[in-house]
C-alpha positions as CSV (number, residue, x, y, z in Angstrom):
1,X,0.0,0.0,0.0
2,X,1.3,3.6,-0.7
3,X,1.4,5.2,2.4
4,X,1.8,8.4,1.0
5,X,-1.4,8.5,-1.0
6,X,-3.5,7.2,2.3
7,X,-2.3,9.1,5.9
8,X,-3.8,12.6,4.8
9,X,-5.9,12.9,8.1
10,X,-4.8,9.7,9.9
11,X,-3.7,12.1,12.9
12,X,-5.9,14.9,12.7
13,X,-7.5,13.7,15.6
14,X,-4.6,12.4,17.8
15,X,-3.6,14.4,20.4
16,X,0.2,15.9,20.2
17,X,3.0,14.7,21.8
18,X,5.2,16.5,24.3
19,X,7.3,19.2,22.6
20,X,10.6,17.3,21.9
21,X,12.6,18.7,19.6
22,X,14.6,17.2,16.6
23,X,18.0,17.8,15.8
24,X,18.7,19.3,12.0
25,X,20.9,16.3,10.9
26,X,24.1,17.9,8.4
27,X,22.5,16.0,5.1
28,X,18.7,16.4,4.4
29,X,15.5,17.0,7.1
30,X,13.3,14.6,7.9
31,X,10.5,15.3,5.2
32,X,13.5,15.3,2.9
33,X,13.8,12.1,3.7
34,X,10.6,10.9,3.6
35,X,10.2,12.2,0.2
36,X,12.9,10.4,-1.2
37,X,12.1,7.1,0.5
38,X,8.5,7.4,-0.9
39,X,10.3,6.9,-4.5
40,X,13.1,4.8,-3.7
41,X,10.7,2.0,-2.3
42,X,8.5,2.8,-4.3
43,X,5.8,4.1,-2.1
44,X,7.3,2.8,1.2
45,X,5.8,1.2,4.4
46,X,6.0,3.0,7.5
47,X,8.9,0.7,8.4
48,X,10.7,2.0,5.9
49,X,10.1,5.7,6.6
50,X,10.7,5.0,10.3
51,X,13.8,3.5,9.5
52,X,15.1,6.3,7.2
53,X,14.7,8.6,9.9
54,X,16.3,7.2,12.8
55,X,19.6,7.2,11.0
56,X,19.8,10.5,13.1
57,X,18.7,8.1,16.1
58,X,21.6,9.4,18.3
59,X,20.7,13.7,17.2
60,X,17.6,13.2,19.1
61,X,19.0,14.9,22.0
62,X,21.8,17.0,23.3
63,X,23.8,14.4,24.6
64,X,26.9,15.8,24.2
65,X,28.9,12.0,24.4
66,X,31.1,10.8,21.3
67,X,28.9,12.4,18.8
68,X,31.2,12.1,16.1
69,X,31.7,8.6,16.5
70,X,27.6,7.9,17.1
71,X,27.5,9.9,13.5
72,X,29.9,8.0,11.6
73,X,27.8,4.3,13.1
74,X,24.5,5.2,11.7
75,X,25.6,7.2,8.8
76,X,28.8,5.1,7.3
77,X,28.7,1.7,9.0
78,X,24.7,1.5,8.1
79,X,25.7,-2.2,7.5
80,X,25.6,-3.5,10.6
81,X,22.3,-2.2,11.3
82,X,21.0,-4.1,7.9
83,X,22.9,-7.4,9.0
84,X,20.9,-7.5,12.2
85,X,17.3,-7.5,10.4
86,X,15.7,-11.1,10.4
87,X,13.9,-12.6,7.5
88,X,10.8,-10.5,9.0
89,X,9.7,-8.1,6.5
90,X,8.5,-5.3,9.0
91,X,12.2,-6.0,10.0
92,X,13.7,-6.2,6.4
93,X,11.6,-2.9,5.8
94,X,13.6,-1.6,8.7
95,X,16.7,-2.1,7.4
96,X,15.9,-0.8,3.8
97,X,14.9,2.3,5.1
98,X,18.3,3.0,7.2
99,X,21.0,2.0,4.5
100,X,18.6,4.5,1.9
101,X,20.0,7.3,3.9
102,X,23.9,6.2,4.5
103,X,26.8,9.3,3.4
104,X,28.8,6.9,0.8
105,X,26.0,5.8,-1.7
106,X,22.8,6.9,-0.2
107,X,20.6,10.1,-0.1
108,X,23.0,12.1,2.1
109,X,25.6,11.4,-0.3
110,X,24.2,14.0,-2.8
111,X,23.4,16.4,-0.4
112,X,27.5,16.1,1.5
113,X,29.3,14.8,-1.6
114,X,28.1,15.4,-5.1
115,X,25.0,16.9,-6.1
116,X,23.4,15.2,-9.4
117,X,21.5,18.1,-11.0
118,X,23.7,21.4,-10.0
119,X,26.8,20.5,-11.6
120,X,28.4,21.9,-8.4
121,X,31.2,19.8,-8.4
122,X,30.4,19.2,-4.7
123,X,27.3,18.8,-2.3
124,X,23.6,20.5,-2.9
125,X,23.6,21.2,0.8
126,X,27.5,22.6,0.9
127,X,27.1,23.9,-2.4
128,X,24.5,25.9,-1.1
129,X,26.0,26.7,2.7
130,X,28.6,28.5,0.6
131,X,26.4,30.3,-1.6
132,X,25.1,31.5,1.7
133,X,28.0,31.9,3.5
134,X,29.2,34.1,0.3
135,X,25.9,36.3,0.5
136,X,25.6,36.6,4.5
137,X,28.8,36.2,6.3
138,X,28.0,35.4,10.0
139,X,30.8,37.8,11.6
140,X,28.6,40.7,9.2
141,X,25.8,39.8,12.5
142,X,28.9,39.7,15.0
143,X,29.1,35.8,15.4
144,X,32.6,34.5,15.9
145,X,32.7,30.7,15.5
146,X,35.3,28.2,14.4
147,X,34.9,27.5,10.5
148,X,33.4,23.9,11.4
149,X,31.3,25.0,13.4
150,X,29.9,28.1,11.2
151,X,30.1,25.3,7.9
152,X,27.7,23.3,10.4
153,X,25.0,26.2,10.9
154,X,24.9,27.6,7.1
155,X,24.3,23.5,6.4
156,X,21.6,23.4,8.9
157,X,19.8,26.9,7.4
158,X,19.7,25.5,4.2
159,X,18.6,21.8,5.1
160,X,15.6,23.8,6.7
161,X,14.9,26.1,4.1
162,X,14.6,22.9,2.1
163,X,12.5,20.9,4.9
164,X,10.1,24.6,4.5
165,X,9.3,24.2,0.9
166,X,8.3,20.6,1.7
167,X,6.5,21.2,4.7
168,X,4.3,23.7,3.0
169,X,3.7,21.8,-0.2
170,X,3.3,18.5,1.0
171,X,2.6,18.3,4.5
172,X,1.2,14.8,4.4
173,X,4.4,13.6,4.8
174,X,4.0,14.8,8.3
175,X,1.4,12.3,8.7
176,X,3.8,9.7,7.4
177,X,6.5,10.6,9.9
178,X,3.7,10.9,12.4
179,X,2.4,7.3,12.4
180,X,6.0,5.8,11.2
181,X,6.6,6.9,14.4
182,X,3.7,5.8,16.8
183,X,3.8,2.4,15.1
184,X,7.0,2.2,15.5
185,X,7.1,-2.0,17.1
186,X,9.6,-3.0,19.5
187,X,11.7,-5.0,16.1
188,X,13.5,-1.7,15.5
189,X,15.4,-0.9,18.6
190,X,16.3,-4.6,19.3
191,X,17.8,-4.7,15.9
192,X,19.5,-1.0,17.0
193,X,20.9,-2.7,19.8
194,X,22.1,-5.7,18.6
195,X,24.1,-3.5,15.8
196,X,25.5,-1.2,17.8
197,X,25.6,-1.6,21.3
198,X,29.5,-3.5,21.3
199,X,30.5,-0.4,19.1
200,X,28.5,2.3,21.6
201,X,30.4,0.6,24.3
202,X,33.7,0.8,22.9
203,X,33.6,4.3,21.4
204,X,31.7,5.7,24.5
205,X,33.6,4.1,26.9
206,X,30.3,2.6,28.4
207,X,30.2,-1.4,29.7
208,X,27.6,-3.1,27.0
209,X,24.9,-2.9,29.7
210,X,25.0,0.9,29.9
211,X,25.3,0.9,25.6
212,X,22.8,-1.0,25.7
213,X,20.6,1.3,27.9
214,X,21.9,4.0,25.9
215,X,20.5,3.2,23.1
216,X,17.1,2.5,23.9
217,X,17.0,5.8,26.0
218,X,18.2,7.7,22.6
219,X,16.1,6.2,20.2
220,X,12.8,6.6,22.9
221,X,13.6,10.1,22.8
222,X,14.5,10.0,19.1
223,X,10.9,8.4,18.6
224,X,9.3,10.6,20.4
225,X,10.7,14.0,18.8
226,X,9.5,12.5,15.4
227,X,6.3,12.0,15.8
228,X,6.1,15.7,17.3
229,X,7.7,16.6,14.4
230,X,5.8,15.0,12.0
231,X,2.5,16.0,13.8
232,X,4.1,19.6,14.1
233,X,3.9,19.6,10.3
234,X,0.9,18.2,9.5
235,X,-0.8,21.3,11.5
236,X,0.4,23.3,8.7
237,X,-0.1,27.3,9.1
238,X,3.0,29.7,9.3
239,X,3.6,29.1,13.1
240,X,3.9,25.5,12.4
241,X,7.7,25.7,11.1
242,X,8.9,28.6,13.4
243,X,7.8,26.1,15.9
244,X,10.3,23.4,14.0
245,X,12.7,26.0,13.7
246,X,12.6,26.9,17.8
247,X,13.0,23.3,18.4
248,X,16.1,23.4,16.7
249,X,17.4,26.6,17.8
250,X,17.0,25.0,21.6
251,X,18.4,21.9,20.5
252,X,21.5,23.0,18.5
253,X,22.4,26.2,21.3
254,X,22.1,22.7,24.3
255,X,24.2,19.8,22.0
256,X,27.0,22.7,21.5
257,X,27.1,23.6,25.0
258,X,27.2,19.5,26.3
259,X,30.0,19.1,23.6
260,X,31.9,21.8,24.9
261,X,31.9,23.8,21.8
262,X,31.7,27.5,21.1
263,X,27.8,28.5,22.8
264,X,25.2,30.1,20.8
265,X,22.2,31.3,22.9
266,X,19.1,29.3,21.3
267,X,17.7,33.4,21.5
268,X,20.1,34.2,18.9
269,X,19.8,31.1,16.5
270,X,16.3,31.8,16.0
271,X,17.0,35.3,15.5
272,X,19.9,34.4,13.1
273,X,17.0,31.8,11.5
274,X,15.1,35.2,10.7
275,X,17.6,36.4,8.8
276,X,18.8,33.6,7.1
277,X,16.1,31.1,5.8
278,X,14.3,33.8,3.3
279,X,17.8,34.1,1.6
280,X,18.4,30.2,1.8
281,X,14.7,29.6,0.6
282,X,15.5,31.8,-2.4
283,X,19.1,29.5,-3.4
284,X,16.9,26.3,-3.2
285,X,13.6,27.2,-4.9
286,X,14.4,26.4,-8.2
287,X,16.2,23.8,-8.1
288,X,15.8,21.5,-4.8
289,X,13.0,19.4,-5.7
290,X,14.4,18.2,-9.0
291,X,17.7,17.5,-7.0
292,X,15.5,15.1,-4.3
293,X,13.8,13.3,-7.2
294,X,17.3,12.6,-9.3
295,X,18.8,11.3,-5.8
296,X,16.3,8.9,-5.0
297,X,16.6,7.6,-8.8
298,X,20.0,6.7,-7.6
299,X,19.7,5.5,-5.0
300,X,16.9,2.9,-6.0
301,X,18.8,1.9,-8.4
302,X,22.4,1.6,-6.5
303,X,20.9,0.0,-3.1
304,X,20.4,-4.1,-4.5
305,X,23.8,-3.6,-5.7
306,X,25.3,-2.5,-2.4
307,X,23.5,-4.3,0.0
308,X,24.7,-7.0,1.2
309,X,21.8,-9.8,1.0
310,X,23.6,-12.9,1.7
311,X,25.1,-14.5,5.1
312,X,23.5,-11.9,7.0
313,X,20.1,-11.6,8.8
314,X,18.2,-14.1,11.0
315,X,15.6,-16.6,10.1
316,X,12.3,-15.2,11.7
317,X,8.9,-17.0,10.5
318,X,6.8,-15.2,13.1
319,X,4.7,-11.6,12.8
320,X,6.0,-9.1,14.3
321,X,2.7,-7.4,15.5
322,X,3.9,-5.4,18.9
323,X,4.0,-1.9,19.0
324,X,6.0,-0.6,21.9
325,X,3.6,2.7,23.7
326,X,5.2,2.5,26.4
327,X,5.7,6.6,25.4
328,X,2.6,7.0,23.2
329,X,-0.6,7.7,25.1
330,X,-2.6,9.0,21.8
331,X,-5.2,7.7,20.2
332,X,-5.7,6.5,17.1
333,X,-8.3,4.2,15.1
334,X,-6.5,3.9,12.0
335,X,-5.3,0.5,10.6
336,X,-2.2,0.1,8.9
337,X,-1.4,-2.6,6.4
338,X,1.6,-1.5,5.3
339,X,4.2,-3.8,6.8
């Protein structure tokens, strides 16, 4: 079933979630995402969109530990999460969803690396930054931070000014996120955990029972924030993304001051969001959407190729039919039959 075509109102009537904000990943948003998973599985199950998403599992929050290393697990080493699926297909759907995302070969590679349609020689999203960058230098507005750091925040106006232009033309993708989220079954952080625990352990310097509890805690939240997100969206109306955009701000001006680097009030982010999204809306209007459909083009047809599909994954003959609420108190009468 296309999901896309069939969650138009499926949460108009569910109460929101707590506030919890979601971290502006350095590649593409979250609708971004969604968009793009919607073509490269051609339609998609909510697995599949969950699972795309939570490739920023560990961004959910401003845990300040090892972020780098957390980063480079879900976004380069996507394999281990797709060799801990089981022959389940919600589980399968999982993993499909993840590796779609991945910086070598996946979405985020076109957004970081090479952009397809631009010709730029480089990244849409850095292509962009700099374009940015060029037009409104952040020590013009007397902000002083290391060139990382500054690279990171042009990325992140962009990405949203991107995640703007989808959120007001197709906001039923927040209904996707939404529900990828509340259904969400217990499959997906098991598999999370059995991926990446030993490696959270070792990089984090945490024994593999605190990884473990790690984990779970970050993807909770993780879950949580996206379904607020998506919900967020769906609302529509021009607070609806200032909202998103305050969420970050909070977020972004928290993570920098837990990972000890140069502070930035969350005040002056969203003022600093004032200024620069109506420039960064104007680089990507043209040409972003066309850029989002030639990626996922790619990437459906590169992902059979690099997937590994043999000595890998579980035999698992029963339904996985469990959704974990043990976070999710709204209601909802909607059947899914997706996956």
């Amino acid at each position: 079933m296309n999901v896309t075509k069939t969650l138009w109102i499926v949460v108009l009537t569910a109460a929101l979630l707590p506030a919890v904000a979601v971290a502006e990943a350095p590649g593409w948003g979250y609708l971004a995402q969604a968009f793009m998973v919607s073509r490269v599985l051609d339609g998609g199950s909510l697995a599949g969109y969950y699972g795309a998403a939570a490739v920023n599992v560990f961004e959910a929050t401003a845990n300040g530990r090892c972020r780098p290393e957390l980063y480079d697990l879900t976004h380069r080493q996507y394999e281990l999460l797709w060799n801990a699926r089981t022959s389940a297909p919600i589980s399968i759907d999982y993993g499909l969803g993840f590796a779609t995302q991945n910086d070598d070969w996946g979405t985020n590679s076109t957004a970081l690396k090479e952009s397809i349609t631009g010709g730029l020689g480089k990244g849409y999203l850095v292509a962009k930054a700099e374009l940015l960058a060029q037009s409104l230098p952040l020590a013009d507005f007397g902000v002083d931070l290391p060139e990382a750091q500054a690279e990171e925040l042009y990325l992140a106006f962009v990405s949203l000014a991107v995640e703007e232009r989808l959120a007001r033309s197709r906001a039923y993708l927040g209904a996707v996120l939404h529900q990828a989220a509340r259904r969400r079954t217990a499959r997906f952080p098991s598999m999370l955990v059995d991926a990446y625990a030993t490696a959270v352990s070792g990089n984090c310097g945490l024994d593999l029972g605190l990884a473990t509890s790690f984990i779970e805690d970050q993807e909770r939240a993780f879950r949580n924030a996206l379904a607020s997100y998506g919900s967020t969206i769906l609302r529509g109306g021009r607070g609806a993304f200032r909202t998103i955009v305050w969420r970050w701000a909070d977020l972004t001006s928290a993570t920098w001051k837990n990972a000890d680097r140069t502070p930035v009030g969350a005040r002056r982010l969203r003022q600093l969001a004032r200024i620069y999204l109506p420039v960064a809306e104007a680089l990507v209007r043209d040409d972003c959407m066309a850029e989002l459909r030639a990626t996922a083009e790619r990437v459906a047809g590169e992902m059979f190729i690099k997937l590994p599909t043999t000595g890998s994954g579980t035999n698992d003959t029963t339904t996985d039919t469990t959704t974990d609420t043990t976070t999710d108190t709204t209601t909802d009468t909607t059947t899914d039959t997706t996956g």
